[in-house]
N, C-alpha and C positions, 0 to 999 in steps of 0.2 A: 527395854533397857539392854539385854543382851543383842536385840540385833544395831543398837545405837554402836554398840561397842566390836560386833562383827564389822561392821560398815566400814569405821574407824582401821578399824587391824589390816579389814581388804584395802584401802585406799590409802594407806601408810600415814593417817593423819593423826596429830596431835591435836590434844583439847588442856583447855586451862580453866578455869573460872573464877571469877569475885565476884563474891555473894554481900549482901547485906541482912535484910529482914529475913531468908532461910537462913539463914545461921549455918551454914557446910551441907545443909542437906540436898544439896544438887552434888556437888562431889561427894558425899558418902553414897548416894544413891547409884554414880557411875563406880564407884570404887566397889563398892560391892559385887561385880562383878570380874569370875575370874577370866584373866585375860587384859583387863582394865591397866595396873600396868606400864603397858607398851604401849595404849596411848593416854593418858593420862598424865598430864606434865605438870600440873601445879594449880594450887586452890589455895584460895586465902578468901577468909573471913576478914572484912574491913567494915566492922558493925557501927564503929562509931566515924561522927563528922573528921577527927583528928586524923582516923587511920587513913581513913579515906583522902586526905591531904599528905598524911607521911607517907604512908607506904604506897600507895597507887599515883600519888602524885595530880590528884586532879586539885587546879588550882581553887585554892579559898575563896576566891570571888564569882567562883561560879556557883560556889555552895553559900556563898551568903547571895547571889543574885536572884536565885533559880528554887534553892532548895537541894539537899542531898536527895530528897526522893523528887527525882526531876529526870524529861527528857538527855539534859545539856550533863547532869551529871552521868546519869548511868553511860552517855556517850563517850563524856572522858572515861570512866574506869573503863570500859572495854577495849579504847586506842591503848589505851598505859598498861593496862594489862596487858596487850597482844608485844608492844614495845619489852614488856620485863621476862614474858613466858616466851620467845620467840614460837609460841607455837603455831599452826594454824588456825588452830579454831580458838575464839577465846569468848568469854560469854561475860555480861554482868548482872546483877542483879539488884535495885535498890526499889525498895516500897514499904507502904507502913501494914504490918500482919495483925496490930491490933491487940487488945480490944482499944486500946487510946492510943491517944497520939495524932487522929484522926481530924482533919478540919472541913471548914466545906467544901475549900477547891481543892483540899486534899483530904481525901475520906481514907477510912481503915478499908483495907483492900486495892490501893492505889500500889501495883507496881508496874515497873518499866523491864523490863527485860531488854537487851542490847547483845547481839550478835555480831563479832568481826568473821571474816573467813578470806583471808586474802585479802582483799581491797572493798571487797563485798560488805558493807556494812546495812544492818537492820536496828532500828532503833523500833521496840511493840510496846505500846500503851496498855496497861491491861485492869479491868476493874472486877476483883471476883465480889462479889457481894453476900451480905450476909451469911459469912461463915465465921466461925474462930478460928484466932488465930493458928493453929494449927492445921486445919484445913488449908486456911489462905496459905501458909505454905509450903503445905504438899500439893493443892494446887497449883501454884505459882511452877513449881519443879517439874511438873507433868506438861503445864505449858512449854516451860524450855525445853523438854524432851522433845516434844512435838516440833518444835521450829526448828530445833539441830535436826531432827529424822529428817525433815522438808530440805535443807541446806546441802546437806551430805550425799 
């Protein structure tokens, strides 16, 4: 995490994030760091379908087409994010952490992760399996640590 946050400080880049099923624990994780900050521009929790259409602005038919824990969604919240935080890096997060809520084309441990960076967009599929929910999302957070180190 510290050297996520060196990287950032060397290369003058700003980071943002919206989270879902971590609940803020990917920005409390980089905020915990001093020095964090200077690059650190903005986190929002947009836990439910509403927020996720008010405040990030991804449109409601892609959440009633798709699913909030979806490719097409977690891709809006990352453009709309990156649009509201004019930062450079801006990250999403949407998946179900469980223990319900889980179905079969969408199981508990189903998140998406979505990275903008400039024009660079990655949208990651991700299944951690058999864990509680809280594992799944300190997993989940270690995974986005890992694809911001690889981008940066």
């Amino acid at each position: 995490m510290k050297n996520l946050v060196k990287k950032l400080l060397k290369k003058k880049l700003k980071i943002s994030v919206a989270e879902s099923c971590t609940g803020g624990m990917l920005a409390s994780s980089i905020t915990s760091i001093s020095g964090a900050s200077k690059v650190f521009s903005l986190g929002l929790v947009t836990y439910s379908n509403q927020a996720k259409i008010n405040v990030l602005k991804v449109n409601k038919k892609i959440i009633k087409k798709y699913g909030a824990v979806s490719a097409e969604c977690c891709e809006a919240m990352v453009k709309n994010l990156a649009k509201i935080s004019k930062a450079q890096i801006n990250i999403s997060i949407t998946g179900i952490a469980g223990p319900n809520g889980g179905t079969k084309s969408k199981p508990v441990g189903l998140v998406y992760i979505g990275v903008k960076k400039g024009n660079r967009l990655l949208i990651s599929k991700n299944f951690f399996k058999k864990k509680s929910r809280n594992s799944i999302q300190k997993v989940t957070v270690k995974r986005s640590l890992e694809i911001l180190n690889s981008l940066i």
